[in-house]
N, C-alpha and C positions, 0 to 999 in steps of 0.2 A: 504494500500500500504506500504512495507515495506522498511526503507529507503535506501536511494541510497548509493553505496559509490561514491564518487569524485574523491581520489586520495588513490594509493595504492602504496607502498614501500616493496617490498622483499627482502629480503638480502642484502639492500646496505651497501656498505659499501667502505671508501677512502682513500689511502695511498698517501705519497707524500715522495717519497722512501721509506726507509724501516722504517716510520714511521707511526703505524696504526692510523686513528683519528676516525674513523667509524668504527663499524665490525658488522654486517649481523642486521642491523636494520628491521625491519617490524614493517608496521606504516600501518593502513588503515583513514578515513576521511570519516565522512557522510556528504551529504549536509548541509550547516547551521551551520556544526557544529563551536565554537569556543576552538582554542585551546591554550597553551601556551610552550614554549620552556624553560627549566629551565637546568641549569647544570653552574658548576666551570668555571672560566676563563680556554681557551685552551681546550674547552671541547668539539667542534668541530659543536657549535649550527648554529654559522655561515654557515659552510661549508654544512650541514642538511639543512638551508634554500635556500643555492643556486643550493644544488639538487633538491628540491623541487619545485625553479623556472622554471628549467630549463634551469640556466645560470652556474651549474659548470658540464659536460658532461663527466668528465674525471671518475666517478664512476664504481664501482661493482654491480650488482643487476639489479635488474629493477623496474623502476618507472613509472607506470602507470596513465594517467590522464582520466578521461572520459570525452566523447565528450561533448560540447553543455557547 
């Protein structure tokens, strides 16, 4: 069985006027998998993990979760 993905990212990406923090991100996730977030202060790791949530919605792209 080959494995699953969980959560997939296309092109997000987020501004907060006309400043870029994000730009056209693609990310895919396999079940189980463990990952890590690495990048500079103001590097927008945060704002990556609250699209990811599903708690910052004001996004570009589309984020995908699979069911279950």
């Amino acid at each position: 069985m080959p494995p699953q993905i969980i959560m997939s990212l296309q092109d997000v990406g987020r501004k907060y006027g006309d400043k870029t923090v994000l730009d056209e991100i693609n990310l895919s996730f396999y079940y189980g998998a463990k990952i890590g977030i690495v990048g500079e202060n103001v590097a927008g790791k945060t704002t990556l993990l609250r699209i990811m949530a599903g708690v910052e919605k004001e996004h570009l792209g589309e984020c995908q979760i699979a069911k279950g």
